[in-house]
VOVEXFI-388637 format. One record per residue: residue number from 0; residue in three letters; x, y, z of N, C-alpha, C in turn. Coordinates in Angstrom, 1 decimal, always signed. Example, Ala and Ser with C-alpha at 12.3 -4.5 7.8 and 13.67 -1.06 7.14 Angstrom:
<rs>
<0, 'ala', <+13.2, -5.7, +7.8>, <+12.3, -4.5, +7.8>, <+13.2, -3.3, +7.8>>
<1, 'ser', <+12.8, -2.2, +7.1>, <+13.7, -1.1, +7.1>, <+12.9, +0.0, +7.9>>
</rs>
This chain:
<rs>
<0, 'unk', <-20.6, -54.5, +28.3>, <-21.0, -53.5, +27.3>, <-22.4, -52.9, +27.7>>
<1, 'unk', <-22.5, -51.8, +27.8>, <-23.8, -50.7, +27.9>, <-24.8, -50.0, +26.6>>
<2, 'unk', <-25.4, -50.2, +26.4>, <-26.0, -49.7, +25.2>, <-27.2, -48.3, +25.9>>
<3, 'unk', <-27.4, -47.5, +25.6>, <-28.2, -46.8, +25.8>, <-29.5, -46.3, +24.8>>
<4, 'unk', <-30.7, -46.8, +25.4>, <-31.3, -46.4, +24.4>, <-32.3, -45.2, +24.9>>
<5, 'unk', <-32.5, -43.8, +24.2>, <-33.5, -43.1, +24.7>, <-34.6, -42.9, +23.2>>
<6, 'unk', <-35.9, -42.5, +23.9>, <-37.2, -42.4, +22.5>, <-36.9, -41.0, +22.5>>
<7, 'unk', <-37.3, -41.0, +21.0>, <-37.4, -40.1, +20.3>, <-38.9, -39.2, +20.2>>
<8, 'unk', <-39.0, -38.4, +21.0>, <-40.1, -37.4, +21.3>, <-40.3, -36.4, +20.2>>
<9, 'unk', <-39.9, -36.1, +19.6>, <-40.3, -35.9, +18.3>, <-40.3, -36.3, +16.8>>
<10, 'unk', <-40.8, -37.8, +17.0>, <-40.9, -39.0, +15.8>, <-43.1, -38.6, +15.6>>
<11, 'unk', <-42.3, -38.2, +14.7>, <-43.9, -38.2, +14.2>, <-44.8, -39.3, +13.2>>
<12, 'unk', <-44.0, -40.1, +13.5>, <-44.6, -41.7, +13.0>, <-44.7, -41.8, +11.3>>
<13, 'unk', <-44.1, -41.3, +10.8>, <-43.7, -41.5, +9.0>, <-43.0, -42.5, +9.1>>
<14, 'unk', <-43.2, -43.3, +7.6>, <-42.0, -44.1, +7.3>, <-41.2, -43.7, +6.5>>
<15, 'unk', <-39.9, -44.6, +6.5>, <-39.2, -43.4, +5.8>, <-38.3, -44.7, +5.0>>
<16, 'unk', <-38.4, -46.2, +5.1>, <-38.2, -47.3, +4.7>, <-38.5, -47.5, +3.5>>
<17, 'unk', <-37.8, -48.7, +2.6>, <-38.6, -49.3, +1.7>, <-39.8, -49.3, +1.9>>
<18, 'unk', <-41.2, -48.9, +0.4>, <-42.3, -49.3, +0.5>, <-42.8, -50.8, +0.1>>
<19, 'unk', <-41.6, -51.3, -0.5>, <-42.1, -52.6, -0.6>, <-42.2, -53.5, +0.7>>
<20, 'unk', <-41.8, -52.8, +1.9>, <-41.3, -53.7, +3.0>, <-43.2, -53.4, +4.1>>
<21, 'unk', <-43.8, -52.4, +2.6>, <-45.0, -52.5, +3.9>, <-46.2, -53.4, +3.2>>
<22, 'unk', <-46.1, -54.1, +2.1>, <-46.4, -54.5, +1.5>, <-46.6, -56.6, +2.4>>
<23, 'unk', <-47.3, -57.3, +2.1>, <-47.4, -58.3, +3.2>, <-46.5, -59.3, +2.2>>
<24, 'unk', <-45.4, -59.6, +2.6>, <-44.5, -61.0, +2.4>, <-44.8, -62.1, +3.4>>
<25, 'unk', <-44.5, -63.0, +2.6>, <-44.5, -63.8, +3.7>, <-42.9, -64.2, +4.0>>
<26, 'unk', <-42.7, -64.6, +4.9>, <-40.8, -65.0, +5.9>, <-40.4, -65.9, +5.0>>
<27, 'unk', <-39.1, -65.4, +4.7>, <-38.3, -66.1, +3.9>, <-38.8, -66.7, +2.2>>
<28, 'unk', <-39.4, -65.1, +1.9>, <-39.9, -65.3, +0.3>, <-38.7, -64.4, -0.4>>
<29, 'unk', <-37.8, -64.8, +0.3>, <-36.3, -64.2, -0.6>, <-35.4, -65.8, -1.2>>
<30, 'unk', <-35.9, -66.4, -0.8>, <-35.6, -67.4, -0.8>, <-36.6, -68.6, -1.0>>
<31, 'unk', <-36.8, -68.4, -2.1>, <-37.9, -68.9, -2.9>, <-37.3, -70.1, -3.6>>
<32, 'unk', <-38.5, -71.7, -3.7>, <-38.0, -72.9, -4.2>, <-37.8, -72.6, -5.8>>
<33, 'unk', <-38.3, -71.5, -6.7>, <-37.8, -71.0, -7.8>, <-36.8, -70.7, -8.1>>
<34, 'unk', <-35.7, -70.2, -7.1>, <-34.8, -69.4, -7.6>, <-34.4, -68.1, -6.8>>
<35, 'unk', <-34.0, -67.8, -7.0>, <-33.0, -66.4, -6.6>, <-34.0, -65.4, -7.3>>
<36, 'unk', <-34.7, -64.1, -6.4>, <-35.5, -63.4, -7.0>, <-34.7, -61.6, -6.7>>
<37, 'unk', <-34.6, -61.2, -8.0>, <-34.5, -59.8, -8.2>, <-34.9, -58.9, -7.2>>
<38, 'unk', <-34.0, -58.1, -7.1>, <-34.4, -57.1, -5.3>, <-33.5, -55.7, -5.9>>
<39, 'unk', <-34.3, -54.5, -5.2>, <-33.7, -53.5, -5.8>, <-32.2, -52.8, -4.8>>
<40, 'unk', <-31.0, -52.9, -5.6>, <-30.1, -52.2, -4.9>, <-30.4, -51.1, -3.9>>
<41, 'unk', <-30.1, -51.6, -2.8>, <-30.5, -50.3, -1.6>, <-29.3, -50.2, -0.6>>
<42, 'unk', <-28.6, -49.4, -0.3>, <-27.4, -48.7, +0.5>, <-28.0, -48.3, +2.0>>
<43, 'unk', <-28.1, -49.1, +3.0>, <-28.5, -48.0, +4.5>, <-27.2, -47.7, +5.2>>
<44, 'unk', <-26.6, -46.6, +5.9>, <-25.8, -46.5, +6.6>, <-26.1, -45.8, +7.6>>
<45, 'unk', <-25.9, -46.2, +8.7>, <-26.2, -45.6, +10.4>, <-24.8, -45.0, +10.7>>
<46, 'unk', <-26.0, -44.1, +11.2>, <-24.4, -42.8, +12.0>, <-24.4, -43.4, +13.4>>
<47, 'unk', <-23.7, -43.6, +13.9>, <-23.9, -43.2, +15.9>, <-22.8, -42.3, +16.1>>
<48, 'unk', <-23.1, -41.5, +16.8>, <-22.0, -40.6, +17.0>, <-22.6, -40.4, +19.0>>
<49, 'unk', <-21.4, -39.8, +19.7>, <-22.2, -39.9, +20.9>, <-22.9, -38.8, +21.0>>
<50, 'unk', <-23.6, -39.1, +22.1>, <-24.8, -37.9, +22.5>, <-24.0, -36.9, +23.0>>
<51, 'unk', <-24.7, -35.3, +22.7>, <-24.2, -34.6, +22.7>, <-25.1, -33.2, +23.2>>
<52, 'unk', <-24.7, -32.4, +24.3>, <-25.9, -31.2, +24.4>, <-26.6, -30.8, +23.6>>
<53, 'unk', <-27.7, -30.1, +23.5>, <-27.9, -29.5, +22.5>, <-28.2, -27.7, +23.0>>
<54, 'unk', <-27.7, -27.4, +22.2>, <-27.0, -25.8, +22.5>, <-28.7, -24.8, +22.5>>
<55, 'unk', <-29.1, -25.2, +21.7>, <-30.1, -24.2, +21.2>, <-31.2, -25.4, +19.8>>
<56, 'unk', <-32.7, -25.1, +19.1>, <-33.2, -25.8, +19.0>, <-32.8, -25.9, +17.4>>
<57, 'unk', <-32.2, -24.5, +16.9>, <-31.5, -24.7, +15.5>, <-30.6, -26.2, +15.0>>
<58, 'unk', <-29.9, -26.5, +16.0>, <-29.0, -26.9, +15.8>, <-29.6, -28.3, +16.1>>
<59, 'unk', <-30.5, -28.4, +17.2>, <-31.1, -29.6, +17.3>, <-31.9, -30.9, +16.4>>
<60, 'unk', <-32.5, -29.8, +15.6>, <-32.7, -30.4, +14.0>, <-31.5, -31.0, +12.9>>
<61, 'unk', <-30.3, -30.1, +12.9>, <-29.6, -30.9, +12.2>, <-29.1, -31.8, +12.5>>
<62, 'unk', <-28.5, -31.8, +14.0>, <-27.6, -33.2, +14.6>, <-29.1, -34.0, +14.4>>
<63, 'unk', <-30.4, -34.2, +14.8>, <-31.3, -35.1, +14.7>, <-31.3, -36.1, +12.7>>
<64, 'unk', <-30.9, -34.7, +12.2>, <-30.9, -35.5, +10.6>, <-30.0, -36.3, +10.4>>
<65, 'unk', <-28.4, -36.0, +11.1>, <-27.3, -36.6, +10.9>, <-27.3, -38.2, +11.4>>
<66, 'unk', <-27.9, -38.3, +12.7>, <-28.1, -39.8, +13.1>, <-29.3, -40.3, +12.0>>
<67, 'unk', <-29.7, -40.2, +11.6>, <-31.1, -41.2, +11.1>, <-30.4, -41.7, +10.2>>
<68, 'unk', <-31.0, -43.0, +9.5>, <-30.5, -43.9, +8.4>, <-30.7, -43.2, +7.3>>
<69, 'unk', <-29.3, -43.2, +6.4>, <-29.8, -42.3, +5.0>, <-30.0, -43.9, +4.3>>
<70, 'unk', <-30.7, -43.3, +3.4>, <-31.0, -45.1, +2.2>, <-30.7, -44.1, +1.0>>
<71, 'unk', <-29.7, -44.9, +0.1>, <-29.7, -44.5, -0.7>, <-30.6, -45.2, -2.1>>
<72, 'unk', <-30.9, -44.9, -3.1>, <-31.8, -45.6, -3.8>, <-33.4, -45.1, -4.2>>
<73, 'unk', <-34.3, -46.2, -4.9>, <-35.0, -45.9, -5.3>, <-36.1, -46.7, -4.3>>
<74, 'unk', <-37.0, -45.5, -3.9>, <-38.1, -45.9, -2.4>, <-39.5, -45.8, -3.0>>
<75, 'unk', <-39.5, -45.6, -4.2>, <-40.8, -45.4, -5.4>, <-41.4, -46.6, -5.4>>
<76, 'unk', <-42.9, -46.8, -5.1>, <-43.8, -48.0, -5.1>, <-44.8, -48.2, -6.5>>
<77, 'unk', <-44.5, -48.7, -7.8>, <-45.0, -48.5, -8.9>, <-46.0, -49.7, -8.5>>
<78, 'unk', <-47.2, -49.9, -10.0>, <-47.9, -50.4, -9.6>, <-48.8, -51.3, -11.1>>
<79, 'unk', <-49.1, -52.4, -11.2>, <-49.8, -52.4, -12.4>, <-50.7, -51.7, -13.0>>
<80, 'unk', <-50.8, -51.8, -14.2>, <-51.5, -50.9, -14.7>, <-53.0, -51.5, -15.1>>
<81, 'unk', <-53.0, -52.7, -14.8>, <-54.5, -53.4, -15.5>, <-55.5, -53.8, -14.2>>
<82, 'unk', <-54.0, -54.1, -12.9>, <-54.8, -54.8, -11.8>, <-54.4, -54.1, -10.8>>
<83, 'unk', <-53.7, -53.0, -10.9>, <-53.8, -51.8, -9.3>, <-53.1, -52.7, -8.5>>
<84, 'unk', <-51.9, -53.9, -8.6>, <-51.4, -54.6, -8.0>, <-49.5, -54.1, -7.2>>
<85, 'unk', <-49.0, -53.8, -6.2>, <-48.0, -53.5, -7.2>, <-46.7, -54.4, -7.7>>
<86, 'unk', <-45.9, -53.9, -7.8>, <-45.1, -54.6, -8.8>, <-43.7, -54.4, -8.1>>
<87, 'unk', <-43.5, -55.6, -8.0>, <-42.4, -56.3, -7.0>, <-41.2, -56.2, -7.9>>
<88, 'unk', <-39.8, -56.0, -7.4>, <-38.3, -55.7, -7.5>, <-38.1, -56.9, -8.9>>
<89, 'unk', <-38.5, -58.4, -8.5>, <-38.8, -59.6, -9.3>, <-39.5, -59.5, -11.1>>
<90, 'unk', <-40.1, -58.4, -10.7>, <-41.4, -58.4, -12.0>, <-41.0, -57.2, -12.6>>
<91, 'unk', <-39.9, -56.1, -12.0>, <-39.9, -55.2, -13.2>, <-39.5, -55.4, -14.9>>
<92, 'unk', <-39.0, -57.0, -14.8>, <-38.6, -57.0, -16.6>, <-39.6, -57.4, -17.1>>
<93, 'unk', <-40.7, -57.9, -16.6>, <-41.8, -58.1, -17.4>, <-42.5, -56.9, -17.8>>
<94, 'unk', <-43.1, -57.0, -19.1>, <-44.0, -55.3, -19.0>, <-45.5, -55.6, -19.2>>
<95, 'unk', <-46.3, -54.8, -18.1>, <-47.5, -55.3, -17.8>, <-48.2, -54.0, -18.8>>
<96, 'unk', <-47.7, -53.5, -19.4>, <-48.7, -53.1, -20.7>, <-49.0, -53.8, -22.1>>
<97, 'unk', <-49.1, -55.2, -21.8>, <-49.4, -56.4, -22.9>, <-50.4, -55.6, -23.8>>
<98, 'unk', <-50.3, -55.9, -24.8>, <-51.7, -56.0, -25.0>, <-53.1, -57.0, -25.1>>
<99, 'unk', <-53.8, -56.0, -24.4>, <-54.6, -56.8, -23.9>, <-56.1, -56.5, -24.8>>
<100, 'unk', <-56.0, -55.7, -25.5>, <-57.4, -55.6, -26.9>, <-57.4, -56.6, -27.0>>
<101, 'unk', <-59.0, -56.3, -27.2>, <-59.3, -57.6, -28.8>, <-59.0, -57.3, -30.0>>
<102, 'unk', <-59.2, -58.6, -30.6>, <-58.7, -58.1, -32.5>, <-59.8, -57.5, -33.2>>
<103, 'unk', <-61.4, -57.4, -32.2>, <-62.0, -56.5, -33.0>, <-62.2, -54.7, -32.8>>
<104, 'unk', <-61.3, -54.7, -32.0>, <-61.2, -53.6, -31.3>, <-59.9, -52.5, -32.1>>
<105, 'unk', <-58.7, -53.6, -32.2>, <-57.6, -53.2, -33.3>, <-58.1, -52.7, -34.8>>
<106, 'unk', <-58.7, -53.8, -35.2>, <-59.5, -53.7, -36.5>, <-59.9, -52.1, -36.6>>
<107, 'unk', <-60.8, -52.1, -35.3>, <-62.2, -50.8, -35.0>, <-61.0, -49.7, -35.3>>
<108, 'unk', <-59.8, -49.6, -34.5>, <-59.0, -48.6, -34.3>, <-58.4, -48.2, -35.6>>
<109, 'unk', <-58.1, -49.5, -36.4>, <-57.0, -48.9, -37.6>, <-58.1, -48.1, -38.5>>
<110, 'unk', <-59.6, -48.7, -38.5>, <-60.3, -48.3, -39.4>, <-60.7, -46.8, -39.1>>
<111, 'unk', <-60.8, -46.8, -37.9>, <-61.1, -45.1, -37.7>, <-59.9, -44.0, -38.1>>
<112, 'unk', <-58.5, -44.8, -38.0>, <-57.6, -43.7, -38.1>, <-57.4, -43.7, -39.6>>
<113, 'unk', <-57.5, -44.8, -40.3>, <-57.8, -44.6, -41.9>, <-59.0, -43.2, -42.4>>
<114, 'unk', <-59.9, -43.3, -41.6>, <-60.9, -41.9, -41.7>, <-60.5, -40.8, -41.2>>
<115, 'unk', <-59.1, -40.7, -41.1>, <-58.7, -38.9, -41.1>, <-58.4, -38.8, -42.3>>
<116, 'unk', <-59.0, -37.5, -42.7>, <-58.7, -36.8, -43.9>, <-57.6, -35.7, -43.8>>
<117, 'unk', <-57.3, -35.3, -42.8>, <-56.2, -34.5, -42.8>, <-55.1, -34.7, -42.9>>
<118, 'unk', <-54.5, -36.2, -42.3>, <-52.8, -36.6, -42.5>, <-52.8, -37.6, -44.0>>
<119, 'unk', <-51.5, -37.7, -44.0>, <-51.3, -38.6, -45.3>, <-50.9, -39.8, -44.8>>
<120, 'unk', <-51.0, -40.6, -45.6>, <-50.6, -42.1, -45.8>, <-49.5, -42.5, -44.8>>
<121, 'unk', <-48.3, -41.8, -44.7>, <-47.2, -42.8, -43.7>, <-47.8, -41.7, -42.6>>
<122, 'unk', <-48.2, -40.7, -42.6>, <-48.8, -40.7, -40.6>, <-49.7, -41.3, -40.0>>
<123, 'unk', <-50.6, -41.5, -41.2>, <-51.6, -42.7, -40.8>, <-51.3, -43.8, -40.2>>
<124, 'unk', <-49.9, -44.5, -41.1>, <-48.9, -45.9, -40.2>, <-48.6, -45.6, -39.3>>
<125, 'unk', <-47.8, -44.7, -38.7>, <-47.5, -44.5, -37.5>, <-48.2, -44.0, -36.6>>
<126, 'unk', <-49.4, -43.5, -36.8>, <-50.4, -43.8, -36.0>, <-50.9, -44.9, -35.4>>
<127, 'unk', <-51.0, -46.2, -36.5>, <-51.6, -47.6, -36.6>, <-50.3, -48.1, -35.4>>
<128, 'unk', <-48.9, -47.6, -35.9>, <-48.1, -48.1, -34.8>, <-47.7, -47.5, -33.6>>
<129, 'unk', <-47.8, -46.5, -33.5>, <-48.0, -46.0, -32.2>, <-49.4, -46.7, -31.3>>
<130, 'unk', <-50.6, -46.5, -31.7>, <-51.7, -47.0, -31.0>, <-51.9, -48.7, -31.1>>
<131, 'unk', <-51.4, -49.0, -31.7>, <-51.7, -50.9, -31.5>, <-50.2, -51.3, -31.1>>
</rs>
């Protein structure tokens, strides 16, 4: 069997991977003494097709798109919101907008929104429930 490999002279060094994969794991943290940890569905398929002239440089760009790995999915790197941490495939069902106020801060807040004089009574509650 012969494999041929030639570089690619016009790779301008982007990634184009999962962003969780640039993130530092440690080997074999898929496989955790916890348990089986949540990973986000991702699809890669590789073309090879053989090499082939290339006629002109038009045409050179698209056969170059046709071999590269398509991934299908979601390649979005979200992030916490309290600790700029981000937030791993495992931890999306948790929701890191806890609340994290104090109770004299809720207090502070209902009491201020009681001092609008312009809305009435039930938009005042839904204010109270929207912001706390």
């Amino acid at each position: 069997a012969k494999i041929d490999v030639f570089p690619n002279h016009q790779f301008d060094g982007s990634y184009e991977g999962s962003p969780y994969d640039l993130q530092v794991q440690y080997p074999g943290s898929a496989f955790s003494r916890h348990g089986a940890k949540k990973r986000i569905p991702v699809t890669e398929l590789l073309v090879c097709s053989m090499k082939h002239l290339k006629s002109n440089d038009a045409n050179s760009a698209s056969t170059e798109e046709n071999q590269r790995a398509f991934i299908e999915g979601h390649n979005r790197l979200y992030y916490h919101s309290t600790t700029c941490m981000p937030i791993y495939p495992d931890e999306y069902s948790e929701d890191s907008e806890d609340e994290n106020d104090p109770e004299w801060l809720r207090e502070r807040t209902k009491l201020m929104i009681d001092d609008f004089t312009d809305v009435n009574t039930g938009e005042k509650n839904i204010m109270k429930m929207w912001n706390l």
